[in-house]
BAZA-408084 format. One record per residue (C-alpha): residue number from 1; residue in one letter; x, y, z. Coordinates in nm, 2 decimals. Layout:
% residues N
REC    n  res      px      py      pz
REC  NUM    A       X       Y       Z
...
This chain:
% residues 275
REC    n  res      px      py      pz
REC    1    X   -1.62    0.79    3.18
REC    2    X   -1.56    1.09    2.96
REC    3    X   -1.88    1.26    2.81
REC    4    X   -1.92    1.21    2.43
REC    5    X   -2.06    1.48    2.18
REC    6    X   -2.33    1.42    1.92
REC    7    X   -2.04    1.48    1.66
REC    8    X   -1.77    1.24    1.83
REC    9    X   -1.99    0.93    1.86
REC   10    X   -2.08    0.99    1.47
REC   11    X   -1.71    1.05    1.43
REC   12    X   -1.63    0.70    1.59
REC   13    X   -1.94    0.50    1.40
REC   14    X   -1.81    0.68    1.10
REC   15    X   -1.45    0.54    1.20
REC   16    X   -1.61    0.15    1.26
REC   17    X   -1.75    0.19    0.92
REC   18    X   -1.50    0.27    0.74
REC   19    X   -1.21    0.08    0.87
REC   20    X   -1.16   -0.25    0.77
REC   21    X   -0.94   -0.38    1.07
REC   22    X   -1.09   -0.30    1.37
REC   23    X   -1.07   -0.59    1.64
REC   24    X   -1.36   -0.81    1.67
REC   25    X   -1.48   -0.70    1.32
REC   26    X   -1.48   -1.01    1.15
REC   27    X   -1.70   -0.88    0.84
REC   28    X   -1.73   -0.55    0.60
REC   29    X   -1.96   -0.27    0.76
REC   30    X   -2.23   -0.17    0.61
REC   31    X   -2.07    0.13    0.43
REC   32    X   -1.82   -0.11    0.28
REC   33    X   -2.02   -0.34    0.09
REC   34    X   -2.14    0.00   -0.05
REC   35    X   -1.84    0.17   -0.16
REC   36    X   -1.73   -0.19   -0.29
REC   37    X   -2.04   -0.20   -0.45
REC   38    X   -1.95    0.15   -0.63
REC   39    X   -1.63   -0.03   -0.70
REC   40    X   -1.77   -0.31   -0.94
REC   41    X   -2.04   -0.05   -1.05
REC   42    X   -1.84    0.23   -1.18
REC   43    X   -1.56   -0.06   -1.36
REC   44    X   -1.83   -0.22   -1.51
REC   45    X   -2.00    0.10   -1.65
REC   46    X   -1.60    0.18   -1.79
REC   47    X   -1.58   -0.18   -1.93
REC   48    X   -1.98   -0.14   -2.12
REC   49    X   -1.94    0.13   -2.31
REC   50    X   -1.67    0.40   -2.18
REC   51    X   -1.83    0.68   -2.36
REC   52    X   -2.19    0.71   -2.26
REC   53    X   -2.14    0.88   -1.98
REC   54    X   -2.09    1.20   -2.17
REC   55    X   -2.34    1.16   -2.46
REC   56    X   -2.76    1.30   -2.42
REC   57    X   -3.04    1.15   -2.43
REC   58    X   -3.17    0.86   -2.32
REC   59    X   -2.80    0.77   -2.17
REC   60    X   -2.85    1.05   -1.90
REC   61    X   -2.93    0.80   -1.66
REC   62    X   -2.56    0.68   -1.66
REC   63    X   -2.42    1.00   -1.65
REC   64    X   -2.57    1.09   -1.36
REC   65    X   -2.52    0.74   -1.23
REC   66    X   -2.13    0.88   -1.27
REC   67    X   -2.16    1.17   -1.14
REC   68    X   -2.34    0.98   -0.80
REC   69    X   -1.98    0.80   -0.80
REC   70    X   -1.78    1.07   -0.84
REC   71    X   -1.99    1.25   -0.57
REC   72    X   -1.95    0.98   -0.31
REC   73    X   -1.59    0.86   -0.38
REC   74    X   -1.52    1.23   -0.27
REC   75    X   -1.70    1.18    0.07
REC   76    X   -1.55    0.86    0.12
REC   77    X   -1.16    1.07    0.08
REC   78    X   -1.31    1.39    0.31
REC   79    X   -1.43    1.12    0.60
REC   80    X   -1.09    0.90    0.62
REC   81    X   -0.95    1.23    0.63
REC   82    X   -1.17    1.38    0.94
REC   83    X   -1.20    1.01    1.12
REC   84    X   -0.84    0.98    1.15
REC   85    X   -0.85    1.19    1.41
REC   86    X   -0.98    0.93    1.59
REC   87    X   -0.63    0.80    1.64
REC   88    X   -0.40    1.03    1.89
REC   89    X   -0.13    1.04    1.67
REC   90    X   -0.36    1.18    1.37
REC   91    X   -0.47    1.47    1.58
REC   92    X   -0.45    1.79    1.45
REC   93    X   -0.32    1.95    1.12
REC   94    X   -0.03    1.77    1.15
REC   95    X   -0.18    1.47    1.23
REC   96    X   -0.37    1.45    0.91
REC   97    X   -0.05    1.49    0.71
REC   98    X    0.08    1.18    0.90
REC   99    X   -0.21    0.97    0.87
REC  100    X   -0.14    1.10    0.44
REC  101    X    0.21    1.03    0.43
REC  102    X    0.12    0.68    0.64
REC  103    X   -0.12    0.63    0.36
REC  104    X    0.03    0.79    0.08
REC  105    X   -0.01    0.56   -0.20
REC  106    X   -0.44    0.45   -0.13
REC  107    X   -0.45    0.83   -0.05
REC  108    X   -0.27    0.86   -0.45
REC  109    X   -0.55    0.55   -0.54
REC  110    X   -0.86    0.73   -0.36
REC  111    X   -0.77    1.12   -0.50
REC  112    X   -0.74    1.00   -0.87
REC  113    X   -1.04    0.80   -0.84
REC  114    X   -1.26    1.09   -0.81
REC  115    X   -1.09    1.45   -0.85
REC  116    X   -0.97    1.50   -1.21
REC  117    X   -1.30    1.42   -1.34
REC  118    X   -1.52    1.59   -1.08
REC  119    X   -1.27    1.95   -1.14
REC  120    X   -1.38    1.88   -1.50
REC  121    X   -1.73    1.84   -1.39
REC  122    X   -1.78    2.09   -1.12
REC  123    X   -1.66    2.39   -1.37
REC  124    X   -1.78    2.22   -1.72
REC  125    X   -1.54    2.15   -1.91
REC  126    X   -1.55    1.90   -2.19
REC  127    X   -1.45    1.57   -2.12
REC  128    X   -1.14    1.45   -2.19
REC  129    X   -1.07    1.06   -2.33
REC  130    X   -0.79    0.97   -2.07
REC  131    X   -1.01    1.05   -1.77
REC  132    X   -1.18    0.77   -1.82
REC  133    X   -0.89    0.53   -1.80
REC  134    X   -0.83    0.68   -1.45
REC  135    X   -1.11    0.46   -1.35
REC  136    X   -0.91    0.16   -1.41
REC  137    X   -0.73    0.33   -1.09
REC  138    X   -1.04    0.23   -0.89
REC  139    X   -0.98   -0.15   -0.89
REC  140    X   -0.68   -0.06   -0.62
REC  141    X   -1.00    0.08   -0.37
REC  142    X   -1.05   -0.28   -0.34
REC  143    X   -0.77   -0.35   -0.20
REC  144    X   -0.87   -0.23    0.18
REC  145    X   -1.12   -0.50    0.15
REC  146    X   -0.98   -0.82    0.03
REC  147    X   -0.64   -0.92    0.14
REC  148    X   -0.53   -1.09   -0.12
REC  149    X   -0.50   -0.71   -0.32
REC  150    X   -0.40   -0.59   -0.01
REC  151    X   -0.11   -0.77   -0.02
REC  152    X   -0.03   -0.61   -0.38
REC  153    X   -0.04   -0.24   -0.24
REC  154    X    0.17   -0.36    0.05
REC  155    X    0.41   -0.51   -0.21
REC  156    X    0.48   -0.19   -0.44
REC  157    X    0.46    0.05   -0.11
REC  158    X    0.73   -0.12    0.01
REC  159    X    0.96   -0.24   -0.32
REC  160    X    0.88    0.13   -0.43
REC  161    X    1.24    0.25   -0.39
REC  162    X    1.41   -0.02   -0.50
REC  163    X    1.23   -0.09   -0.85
REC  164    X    1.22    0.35   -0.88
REC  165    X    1.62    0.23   -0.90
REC  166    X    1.55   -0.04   -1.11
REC  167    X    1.33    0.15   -1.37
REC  168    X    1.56    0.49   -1.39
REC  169    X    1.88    0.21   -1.48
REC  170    X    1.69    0.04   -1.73
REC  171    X    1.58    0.36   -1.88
REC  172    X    1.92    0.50   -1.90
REC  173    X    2.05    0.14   -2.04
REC  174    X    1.73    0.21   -2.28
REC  175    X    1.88    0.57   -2.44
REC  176    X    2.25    0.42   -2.42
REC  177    X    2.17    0.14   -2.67
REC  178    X    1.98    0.33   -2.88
REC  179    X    2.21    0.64   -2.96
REC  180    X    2.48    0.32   -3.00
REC  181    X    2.24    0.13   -3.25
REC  182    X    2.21    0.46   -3.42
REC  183    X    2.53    0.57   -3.48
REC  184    X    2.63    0.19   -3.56
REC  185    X    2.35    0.08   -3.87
REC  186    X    2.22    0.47   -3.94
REC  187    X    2.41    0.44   -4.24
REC  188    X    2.36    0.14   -4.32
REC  189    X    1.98    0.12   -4.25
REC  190    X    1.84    0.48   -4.27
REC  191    X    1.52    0.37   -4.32
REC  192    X    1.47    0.18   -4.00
REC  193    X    1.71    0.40   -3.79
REC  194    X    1.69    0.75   -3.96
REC  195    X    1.66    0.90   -3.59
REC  196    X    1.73    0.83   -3.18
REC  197    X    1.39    0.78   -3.14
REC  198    X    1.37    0.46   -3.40
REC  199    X    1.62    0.29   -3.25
REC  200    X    1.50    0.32   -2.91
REC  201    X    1.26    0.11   -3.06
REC  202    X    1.42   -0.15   -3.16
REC  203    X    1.64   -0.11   -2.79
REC  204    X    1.33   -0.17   -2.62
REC  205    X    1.26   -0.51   -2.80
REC  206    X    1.58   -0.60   -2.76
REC  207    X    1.63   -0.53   -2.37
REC  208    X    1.27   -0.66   -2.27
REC  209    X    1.43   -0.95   -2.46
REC  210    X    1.12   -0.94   -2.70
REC  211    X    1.29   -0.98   -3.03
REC  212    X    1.03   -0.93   -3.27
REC  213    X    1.29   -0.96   -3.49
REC  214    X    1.11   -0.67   -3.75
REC  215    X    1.47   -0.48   -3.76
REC  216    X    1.83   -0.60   -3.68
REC  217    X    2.13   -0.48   -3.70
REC  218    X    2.34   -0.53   -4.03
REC  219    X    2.68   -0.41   -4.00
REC  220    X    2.94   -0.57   -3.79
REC  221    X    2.95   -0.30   -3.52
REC  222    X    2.58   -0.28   -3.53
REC  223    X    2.58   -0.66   -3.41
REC  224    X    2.82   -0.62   -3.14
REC  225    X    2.63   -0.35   -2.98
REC  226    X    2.34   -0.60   -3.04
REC  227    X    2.51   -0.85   -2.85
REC  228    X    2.58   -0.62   -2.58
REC  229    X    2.24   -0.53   -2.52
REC  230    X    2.08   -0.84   -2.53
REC  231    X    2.31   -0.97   -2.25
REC  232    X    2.23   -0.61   -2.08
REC  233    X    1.88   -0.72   -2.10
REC  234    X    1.86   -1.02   -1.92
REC  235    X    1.98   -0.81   -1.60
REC  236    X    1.76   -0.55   -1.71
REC  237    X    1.47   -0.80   -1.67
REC  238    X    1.56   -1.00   -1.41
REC  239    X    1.65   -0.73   -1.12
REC  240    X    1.26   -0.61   -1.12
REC  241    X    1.15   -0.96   -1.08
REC  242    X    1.38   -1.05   -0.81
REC  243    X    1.31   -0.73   -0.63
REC  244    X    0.96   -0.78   -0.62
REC  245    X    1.01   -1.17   -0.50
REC  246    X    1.24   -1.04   -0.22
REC  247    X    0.98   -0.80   -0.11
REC  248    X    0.69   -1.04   -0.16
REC  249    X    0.85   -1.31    0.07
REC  250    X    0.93   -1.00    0.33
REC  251    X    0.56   -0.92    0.31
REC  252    X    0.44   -1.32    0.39
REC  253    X    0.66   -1.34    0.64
REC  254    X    0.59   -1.02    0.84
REC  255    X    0.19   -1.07    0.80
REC  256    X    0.27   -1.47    0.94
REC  257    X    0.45   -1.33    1.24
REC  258    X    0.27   -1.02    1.30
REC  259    X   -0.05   -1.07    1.17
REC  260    X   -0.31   -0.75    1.13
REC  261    X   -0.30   -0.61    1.45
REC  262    X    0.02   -0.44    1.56
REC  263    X    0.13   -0.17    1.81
REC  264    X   -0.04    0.09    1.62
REC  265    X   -0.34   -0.10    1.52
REC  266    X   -0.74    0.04    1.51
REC  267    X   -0.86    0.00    1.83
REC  268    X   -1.27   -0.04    2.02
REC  269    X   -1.43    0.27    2.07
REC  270    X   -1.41    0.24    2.43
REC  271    X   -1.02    0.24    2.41
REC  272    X   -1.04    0.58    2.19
REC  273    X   -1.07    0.94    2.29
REC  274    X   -1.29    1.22    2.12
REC  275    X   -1.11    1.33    1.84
């Protein structure tokens, strides 16, 4: 049996805590419940009262509270990174990029969850209102630890491509309608499309099939093109949804037949080498 270092058995306890799909392990580590536990913490603290985190006096407590999170959410990031080692084909510098492009989008989910804020912590700049709603982000963390929100991040890794497609069409199908709305009722209705940008307004309604019905068109060309669009937006709709059921079914049926563990799977410490 090989001999292990002080810093590769805490490399490989480090490595049971944090993964959640290690053979035999039938239950969370220790570890975590705790980062899930920072989870719930930090989203409720967002959902109380957003802005106490930066005010003074007797509010410090939360503040610092936040800073704690901030502080350990980066730990959390540095350790997958170093215990993926623990893995052959993670070795090395190269390795780790792997194990980030395998992970890319809860690597995305774990780096927004704690670097713009701490970067406007660590060199003290005022706090900024939309840093805050990047802790919305965090509810994603949870994903490694229930399956049910696993399934989610599994879904849009995988029906990424297809609805990037999706969305760049409907965008373009977006501008097209409204530069035709606008030269068709600008005339007529200066008011409620004196520019490109009020009609794409109105071409958003109408290809979300909305239809607040707060402008139409009024001239006879103006309703064609309305026409047009609205049948344009039933497509517009409907290819998202449909690409998200096909890769939803593909994602039941290759956790049915697979189940968690596949050829690459986490394996026992005593089938891993020193990393």
């Amino acid at each position: 049996m090989q001999k292990t270092t002080a810093p590769g058995r805490f490399q490989h306890w480090l490595y049971e805590q944090l993964e959640t799909h290690i053979p035999g392990q039938r239950s969370l580590s220790l570890v975590n419940w705790l980062l899930v536990v920072l989870i719930m913490l930090s989203i409720a603290l967002f959902t109380l009262d957003p802005e106490r985190d930066v005010t003074i006096g007797t509010l410090t407590v939360n503040r610092w509270i936040h800073t704690t999170i901030l502080t350990l959410f980066a730990l959390e990031f540095a350790g997958r990174l170093w215990v993926a080692s623990v893995r052959p084909r993670y070795r090395g510098l190269g390795g780790r990029l792997r194990w980030l492009r395998d992970n890319w989008f809860m690597a995305i989910v774990d780096v927004l969850a704690f670097l713009p804020e701490l970067i406007f912590l660590v060199f003290g700049l005022p706090s900024q209102s939309w840093l805050g709603t990047l802790r919305v982000v965090r509810l994603f963390k949870m994903a490694r630890y229930f399956s049910a929100l696993s399934l989610v991040v599994d879904l849009i890794r995988t029906a990424g491509q297809p609805l990037l497609a999706a969305l760049s069409a409907a965008s373009i199908a977006w501008y097209l309608a409204a530069v035709a709305m606008f030269f068709a009722e600008h005339e007529a209705q200066p008011k409620e499309f004196g520019t490109i940008g009020d009609a794409m307004w109105w071409s958003l309604i109408t290809l979300t099939t909305v239809g607040y019905g707060d402008v139409v068109p009024e001239t006879t060309l103006g309703r064609i093109v309305a026409g047009i669009v609205a049948v344009i937006g039933i497509g517009t709709v409907a290819l998202p949804r449909s690409i998200l059921a096909g890769a939803f079914m593909h994602q039941l049926r290759a956790r049915t037949s697979k189940g968690p563990d596949g050829p690459d799977a986490p394996r026992p410490r005593h089938e891993m080498e020193d990393g």
